[in-house]
C-alpha positions in Angstrom: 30.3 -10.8 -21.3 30.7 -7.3 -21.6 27.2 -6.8 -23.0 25.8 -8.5 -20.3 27.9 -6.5 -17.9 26.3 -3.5 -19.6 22.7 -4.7 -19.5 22.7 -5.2 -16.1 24.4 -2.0 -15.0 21.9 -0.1 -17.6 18.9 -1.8 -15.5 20.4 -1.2 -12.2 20.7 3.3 -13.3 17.3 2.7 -14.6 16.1 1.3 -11.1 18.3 4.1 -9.3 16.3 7.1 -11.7 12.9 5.8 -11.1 13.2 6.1 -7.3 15.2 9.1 -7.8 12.0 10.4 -9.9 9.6 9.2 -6.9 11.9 10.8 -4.6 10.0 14.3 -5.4 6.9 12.7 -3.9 8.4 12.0 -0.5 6.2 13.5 2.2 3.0 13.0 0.4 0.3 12.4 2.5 -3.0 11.2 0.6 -5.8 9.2 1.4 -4.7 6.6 -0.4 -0.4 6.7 -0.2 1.5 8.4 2.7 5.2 8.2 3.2 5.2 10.7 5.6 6.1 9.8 9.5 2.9 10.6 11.1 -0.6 9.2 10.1 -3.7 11.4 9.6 -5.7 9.7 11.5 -5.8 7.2 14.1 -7.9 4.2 14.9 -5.8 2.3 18.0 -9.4 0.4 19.4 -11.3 -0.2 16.4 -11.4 -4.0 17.3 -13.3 -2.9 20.8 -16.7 -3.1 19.2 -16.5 -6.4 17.3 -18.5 -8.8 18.9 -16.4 -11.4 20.8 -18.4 -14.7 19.2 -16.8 -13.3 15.9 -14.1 -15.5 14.5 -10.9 -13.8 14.0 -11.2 -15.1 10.2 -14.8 -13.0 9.8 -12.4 -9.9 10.7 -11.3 -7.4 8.0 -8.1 -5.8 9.1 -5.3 -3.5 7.7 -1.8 -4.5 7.3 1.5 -4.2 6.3 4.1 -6.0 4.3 7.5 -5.8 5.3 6.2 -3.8 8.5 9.7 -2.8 9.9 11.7 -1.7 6.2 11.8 2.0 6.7 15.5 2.2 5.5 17.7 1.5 2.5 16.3 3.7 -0.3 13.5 3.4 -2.4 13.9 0.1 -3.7 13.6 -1.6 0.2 11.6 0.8 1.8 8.1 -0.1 2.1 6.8 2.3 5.0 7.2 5.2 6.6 4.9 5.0 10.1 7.3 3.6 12.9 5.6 0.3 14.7 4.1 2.5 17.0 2.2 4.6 15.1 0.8 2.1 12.5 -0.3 0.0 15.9 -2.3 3.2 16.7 -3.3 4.0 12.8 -5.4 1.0 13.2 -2.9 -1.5 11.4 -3.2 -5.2 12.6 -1.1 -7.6 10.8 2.5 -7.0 10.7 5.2 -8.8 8.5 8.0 -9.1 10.0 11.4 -10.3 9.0 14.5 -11.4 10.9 17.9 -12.3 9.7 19.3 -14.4 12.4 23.0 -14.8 13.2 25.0 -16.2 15.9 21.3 -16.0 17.7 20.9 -12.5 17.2 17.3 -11.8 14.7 17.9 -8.8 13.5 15.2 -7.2 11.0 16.2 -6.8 7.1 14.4 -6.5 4.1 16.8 -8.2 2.0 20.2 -7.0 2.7 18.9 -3.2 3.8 19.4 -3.6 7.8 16.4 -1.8 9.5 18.1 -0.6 12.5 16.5 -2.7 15.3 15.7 -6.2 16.3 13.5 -8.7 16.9 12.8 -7.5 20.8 12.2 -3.6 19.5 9.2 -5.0 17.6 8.0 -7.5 20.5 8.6 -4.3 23.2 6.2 -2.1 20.5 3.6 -4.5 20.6 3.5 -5.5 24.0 3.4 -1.7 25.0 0.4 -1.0 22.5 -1.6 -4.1 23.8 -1.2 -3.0 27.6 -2.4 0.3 26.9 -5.1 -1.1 24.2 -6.3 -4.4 25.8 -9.3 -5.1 22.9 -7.2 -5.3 20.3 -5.2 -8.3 18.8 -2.2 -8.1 16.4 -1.2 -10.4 14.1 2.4 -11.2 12.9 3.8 -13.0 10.3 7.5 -13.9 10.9 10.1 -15.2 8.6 14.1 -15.6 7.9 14.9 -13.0 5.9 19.0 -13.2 4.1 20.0 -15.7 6.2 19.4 -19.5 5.9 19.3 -21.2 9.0 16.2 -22.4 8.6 16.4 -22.6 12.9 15.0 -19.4 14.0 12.8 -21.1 16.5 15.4 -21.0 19.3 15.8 -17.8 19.2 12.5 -16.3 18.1 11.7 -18.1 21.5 14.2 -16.7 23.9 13.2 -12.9 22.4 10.1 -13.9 23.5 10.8 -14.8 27.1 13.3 -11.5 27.3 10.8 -8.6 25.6 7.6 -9.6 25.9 6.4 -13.1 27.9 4.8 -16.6 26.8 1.3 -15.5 27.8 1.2 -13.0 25.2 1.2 -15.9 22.6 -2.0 -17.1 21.1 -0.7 -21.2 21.4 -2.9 -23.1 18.9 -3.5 -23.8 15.8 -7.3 -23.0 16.0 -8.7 -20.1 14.7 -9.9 -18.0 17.7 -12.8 -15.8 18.1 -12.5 -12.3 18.8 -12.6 -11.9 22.2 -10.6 -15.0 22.6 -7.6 -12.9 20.9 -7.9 -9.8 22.7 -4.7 -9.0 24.1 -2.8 -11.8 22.6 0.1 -11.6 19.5 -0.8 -14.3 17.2 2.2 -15.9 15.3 1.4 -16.8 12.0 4.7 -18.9 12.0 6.4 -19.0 8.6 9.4 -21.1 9.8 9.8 -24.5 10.9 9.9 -25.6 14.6 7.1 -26.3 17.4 3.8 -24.4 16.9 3.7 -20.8 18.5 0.8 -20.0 17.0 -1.5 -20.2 13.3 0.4 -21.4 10.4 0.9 -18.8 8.2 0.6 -21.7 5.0 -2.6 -22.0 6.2 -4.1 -19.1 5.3 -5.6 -18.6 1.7 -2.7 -16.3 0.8 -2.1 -13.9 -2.6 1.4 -12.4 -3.2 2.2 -11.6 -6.6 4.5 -9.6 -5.8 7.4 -9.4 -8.9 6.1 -6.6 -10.9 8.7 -6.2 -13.3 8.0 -3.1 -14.2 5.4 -0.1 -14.1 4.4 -0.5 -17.2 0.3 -0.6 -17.4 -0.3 -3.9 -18.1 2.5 -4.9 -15.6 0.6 -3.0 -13.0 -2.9 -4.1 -14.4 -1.4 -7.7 -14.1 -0.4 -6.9 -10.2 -3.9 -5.3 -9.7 -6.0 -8.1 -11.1 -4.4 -10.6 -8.9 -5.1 -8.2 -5.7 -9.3 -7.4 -6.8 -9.5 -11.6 -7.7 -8.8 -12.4 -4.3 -10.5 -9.4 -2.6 -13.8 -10.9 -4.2 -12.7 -14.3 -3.3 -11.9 -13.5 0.3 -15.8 -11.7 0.0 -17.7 -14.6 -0.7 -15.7 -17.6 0.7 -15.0 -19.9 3.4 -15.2 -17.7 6.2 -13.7 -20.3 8.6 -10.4 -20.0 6.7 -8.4 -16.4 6.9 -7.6 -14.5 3.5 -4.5 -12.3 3.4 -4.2 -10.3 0.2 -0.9 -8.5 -0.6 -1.4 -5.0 -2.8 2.2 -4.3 -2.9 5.0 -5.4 -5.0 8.4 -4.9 -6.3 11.7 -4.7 -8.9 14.3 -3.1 -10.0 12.5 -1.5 -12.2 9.0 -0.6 -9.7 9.9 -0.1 -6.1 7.7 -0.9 -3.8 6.7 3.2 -3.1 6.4 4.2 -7.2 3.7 0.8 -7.0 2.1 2.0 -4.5 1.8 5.1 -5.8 -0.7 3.8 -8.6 -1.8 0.7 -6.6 -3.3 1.8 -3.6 -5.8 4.1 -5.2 -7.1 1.3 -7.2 -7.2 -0.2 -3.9 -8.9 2.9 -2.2 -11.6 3.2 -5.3 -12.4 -0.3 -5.3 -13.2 -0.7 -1.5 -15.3 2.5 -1.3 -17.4 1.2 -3.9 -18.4 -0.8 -1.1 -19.2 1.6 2.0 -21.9 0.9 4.2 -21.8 -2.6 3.6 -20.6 -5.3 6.0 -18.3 -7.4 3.9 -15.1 -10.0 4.7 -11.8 -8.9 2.4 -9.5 -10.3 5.5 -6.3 -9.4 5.6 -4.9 -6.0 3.1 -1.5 -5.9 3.4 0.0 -2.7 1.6 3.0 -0.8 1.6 2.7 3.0 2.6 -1.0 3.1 2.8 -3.0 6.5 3.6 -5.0 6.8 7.0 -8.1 7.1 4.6 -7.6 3.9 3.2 -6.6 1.8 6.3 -9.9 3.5 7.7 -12.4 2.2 5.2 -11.0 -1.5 5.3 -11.4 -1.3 9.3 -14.6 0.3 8.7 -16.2 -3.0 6.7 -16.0 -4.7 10.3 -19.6 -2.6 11.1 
């Protein structure tokens, strides 16, 4: 018992000393990886320009997984642009997760609370859509640390208090580009009435246990992300692709990944500039303004 004891205690100090050694590239700001609070660029009407006839699916967009985890240390932190300014950055699919009690959803990435709630995020996106009316946003929501499995209740009274039903996209169906202007679409990863897409039906990948940073580990994690890429290229482009780059362990948090990952990710995709190509949805953690302009930059 005490061996075991002193496994897991050795694993959780090696965890601790590889973000500590990461913590020495905190306000980086590359085109690839940027933890710092501001983005170098921004790109808050990129979606102005895309035909309307286009289906939302035939869009490439930038996004973020676990959106709202700015807090906790470096084994939950996954960004470091507040709402707002990856809205303006050009970022259009948010994850989002809410632990709900006693009818509150507050946002968590695992048990790391993020400071606000359900309505901050709805308030954000509601303000950036008024002011940006050709744009869409995406967002996945989820439990998160609780297990209710009853969210809908309350994911539908936030609604009506910080934002209003009209915002919703309500169907199923796909819409075309200018059919989602203006609207948040709910790719609904809980049970309940539809308020928007499934998020099951999308043609998802989300290897996200990296257990460690090992190369092949992180080879492993890359192959799984440029697979899909190519698959989301040439596919069905009725059906939406959402391709997670990031991933995470105790013993590779999510910004030491990223850190090798996104400029695989940056490489790869401007070995395709100047073409028009479909990768769908990138979801990253900390990505560089560079990089979250070249994937909006396949849409032209």
């Amino acid at each position: 018992m005490e061996g075991t004891r002193g496994h897991i205690l050795q694993i959780m100090v090696m965890g601790v000393l590889l973000g500590t050694a990461f913590s020495g590239y905190r306000a980086v700001q590359t085109p690839d990886y940027d933890d710092t609070s501001t983005p170098e660029i921004l790109n808050p009407s990129w979606m102005a320009t895309i035909p309307d006839v286009y289906s939302l699916s035939d869009v490439t967009m930038p996004g973020t997984h676990n959106t709202m985890a700015l807090y906790g240390g470096s084994l939950s932190e996954c960004n470091s642009w507040s709402l707002a300014f990856q809205l303006r950055a050009g970022i259009r699919f948010l994850d989002i997760r809410v632990r709900h009690a006693r009818g509150n959803l507050t946002l968590h990435h695992g048990i790391s609370y993020q400071y606000a709630h359900f309505g901050d995020v709805l308030m954000d996106v509601v303000a950036f859509l008024r002011e940006y009316p050709s744009e869409t946003v995406l967002m996945r929501l989820k439990e998160e640390l609780s297990n209710t499995q009853n969210i809908y209740g309350a994911v539908v009274r936030y609604i009506n208090e910080y934002a209003y039903w009209d915002l919703l996209w309500h169907s199923r169906e796909m819409p075309s580009m200018g059919e989602a202007r203006g609207k948040l679409i709910v790719l609904q990863d809980f049970a309940g009435s539809d308020l928007g897409i499934l998020y099951n039906s999308l043609d998802i990948a989300d290897d996200w246990k990296v257990s460690s940073l090992q190369p092949e580990e992180v080879e492993k994690k890359w192959s799984s992300v440029s697979t899909h890429l190519e698959a989301a290229a040439v596919c069905n482009k009725k059906r939406m692709f959402l391709t997670y780059s990031s991933g995470a362990s105790i013993l590779a948090h999510p910004n030491s990944l990223a850190w090798l990952i996104n400029p695989r990710l940056y490489e790869y995709l401007t070995g395709y500039v100047g073409e028009r190509k479909r990768f769908g949805i990138v979801a990253m953690d900390f990505p560089g303004a560079k990089l979250v302009q070249t994937i909006i930059g396949f849409n032209y």
